[in-house]
C-alpha positions as a printed Julia matrix, in Angstrom:
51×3 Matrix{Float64}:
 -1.48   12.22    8.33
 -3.43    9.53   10.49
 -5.77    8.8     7.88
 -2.99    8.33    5.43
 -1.25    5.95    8.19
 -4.29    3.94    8.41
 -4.36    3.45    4.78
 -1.12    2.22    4.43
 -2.08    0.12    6.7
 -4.96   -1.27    5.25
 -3.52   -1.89    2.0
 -0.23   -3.87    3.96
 -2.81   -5.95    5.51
 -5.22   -6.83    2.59
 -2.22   -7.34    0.28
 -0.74   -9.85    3.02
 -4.31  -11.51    3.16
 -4.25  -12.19   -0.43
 -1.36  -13.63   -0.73
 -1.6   -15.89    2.22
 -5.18  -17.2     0.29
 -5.5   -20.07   -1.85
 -8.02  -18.11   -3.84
 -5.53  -15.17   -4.64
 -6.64  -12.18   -6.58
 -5.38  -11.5    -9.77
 -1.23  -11.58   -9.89
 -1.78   -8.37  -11.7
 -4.25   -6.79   -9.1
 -1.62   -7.15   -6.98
  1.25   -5.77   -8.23
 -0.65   -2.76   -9.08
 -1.54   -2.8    -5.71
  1.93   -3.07   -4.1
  2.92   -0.29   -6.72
  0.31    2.19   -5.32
  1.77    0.97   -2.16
  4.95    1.85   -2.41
  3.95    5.52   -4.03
  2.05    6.33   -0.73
  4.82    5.01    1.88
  7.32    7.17   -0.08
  5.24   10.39   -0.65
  4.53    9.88    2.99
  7.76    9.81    4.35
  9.88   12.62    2.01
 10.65   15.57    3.73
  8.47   18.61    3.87
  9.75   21.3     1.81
  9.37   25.06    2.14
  8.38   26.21   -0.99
């Protein structure tokens, strides 16, 4: 799971980077973005299950 950890990272930072620019990347770009976000911090953090 570390490489998923450091991808969650990476997009938290890059997302906070755009924002905080005056040249900001698309508005939809980033909601997209945020979206995918969101999808990996939750798939990451549900409980195993024993199928």
């Amino acid at each position: 799971m570390d490489n998923v950890d450091k991808t969650i990272n990476a997009l938290c930072e890059w997302i906070q980077k755009e924002l905080k620019s005056d040249s900001c990347t698309e508005r939809s770009v980033l909601v997209e973005m945020v979206n995918a976000l969101a999808n990996l911090v939750a798939s990451r953090y549900q409980p195993e299950r024993d199928d």
